[in-house]
N, C-alpha and C positions, 0 to 999 in steps of 0.2 A: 280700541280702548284708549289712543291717547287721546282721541278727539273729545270722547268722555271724560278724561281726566280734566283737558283743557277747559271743557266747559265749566267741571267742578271748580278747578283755581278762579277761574275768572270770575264765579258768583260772587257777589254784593252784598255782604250785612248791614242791611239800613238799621242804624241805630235813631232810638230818638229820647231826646234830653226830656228831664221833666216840665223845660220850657216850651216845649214843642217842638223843637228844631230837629230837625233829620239830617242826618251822616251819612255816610257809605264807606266800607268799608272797600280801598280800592288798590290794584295793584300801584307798586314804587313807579312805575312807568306811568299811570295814569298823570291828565294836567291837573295844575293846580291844585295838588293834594298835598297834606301837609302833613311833618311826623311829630306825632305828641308822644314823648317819652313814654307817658302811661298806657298808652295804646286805649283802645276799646273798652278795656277791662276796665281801666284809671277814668275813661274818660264817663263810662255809666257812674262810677266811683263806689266801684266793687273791688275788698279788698281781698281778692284773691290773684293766683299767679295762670290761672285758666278756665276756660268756661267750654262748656258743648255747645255746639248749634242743632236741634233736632226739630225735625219737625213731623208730622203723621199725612201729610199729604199725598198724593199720588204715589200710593202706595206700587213698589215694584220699576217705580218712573213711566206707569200707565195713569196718562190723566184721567182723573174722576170729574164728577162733575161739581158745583160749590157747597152742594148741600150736603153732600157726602165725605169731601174732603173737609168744611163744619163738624161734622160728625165726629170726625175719627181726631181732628184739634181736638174737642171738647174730650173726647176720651184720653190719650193725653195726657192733657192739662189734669183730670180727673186720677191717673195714674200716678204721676209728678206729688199731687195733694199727698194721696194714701204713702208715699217714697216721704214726704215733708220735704220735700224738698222746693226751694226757690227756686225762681224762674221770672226773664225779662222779657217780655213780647217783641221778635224783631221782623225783619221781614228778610227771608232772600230773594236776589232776584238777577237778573242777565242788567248787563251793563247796557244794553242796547232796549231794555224795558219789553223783551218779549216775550218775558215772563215770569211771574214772580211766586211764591208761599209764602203765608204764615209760617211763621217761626218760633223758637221758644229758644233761648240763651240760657244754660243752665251753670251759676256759677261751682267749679268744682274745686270743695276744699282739698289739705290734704290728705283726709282719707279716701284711699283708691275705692274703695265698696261702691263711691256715687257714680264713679268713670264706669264701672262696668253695669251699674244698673243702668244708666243712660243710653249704653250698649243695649243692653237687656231690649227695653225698652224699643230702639231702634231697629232690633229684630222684629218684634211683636208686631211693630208696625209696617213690617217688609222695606225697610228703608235701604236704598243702592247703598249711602255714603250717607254720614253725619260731618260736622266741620268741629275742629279742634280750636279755641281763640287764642291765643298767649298775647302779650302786649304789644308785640310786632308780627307773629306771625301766624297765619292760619294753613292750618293742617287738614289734608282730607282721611278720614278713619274708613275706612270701606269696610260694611256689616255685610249688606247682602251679596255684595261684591265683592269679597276681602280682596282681589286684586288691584281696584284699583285705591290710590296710595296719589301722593305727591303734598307739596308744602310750597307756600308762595310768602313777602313778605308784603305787608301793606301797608296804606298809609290813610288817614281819613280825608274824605272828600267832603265838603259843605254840599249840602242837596240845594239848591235854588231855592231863595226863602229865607236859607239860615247863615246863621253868623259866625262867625272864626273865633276859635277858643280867646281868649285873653293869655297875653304870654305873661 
């Protein structure tokens, strides 16, 4: 289980600006990462104090195939609609690029009803873990897995291509 946990901390929220530029979301030990007060959340320029990271992919952590794992995003994203709820397209992925999802950032106000429909949701789609965003720190929620559990803090990374916020 911790080798699973590790892997969940270790995941990547590629963010991307509406200028195109792509982020990552990376641990404090990563190089050349830098910390923006507003974290992730500031940095989309969402004014809330956290967001879910969900996604309907590989359902159970048994890879599907594209079309299928297409599928069950578009359902989803289709579910999210009927909730009204907003959502930012992200992507997770291994630091080492060996493997990534679709993703959906689901900003969470403060009424808790959305945190657990997210949940909800997360079940539906047999998902092991969902990720938790707050400004500086990301949280693993374990659905299918309520065991695993853990919290890392991070910092953003420029992806190759993009540019460093303006201070």
């Amino acid at each position: 289980m911790d080798e699973l946990v590790e892997a969940y901390l270790n995941t990547q929220i590629v963010l991307t600006t509406d200028a195109g530029d792509h982020w990552v979301t990376a641990n404090v030990e990563s190089n050349n990462s830098i910390g923006m007060a507003e974290g992730a959340l500031g940095f989309l320029k969402l004014d809330v104090q956290r967001a879910l990271v969900i996604t309907a992919w590989n359902p159970l952590g048994k890879k599907c195939d594209p079309e299928e794992n297409d599928a069950l995003q578009k359902q989803l994203i289709s579910d999210l609609k009927t909730l009204n709820l907003v959502w930012h397209k992200v992507v997770g992925q291994a630091p080492d690029g060996t493997w990534s999802e679709d993703s959906l950032l689901v900003p969470i106000e403060a009424d808790e009803s959305n945190f657990q429909r997210i949940v909800g949701l997360a079940k539906k789609y047999d998902q092991n873990a969902i990720f938790e965003l707050t400004n500086s720190m990301k949280r693993i929620i374990g659905v299918c897995l309520p065991d695993i559990a853990g919290e890392s803090a991070y910092r953003l990374l420029p992806m190759p291509g993009s540019d460093r916020p303006q201070a």
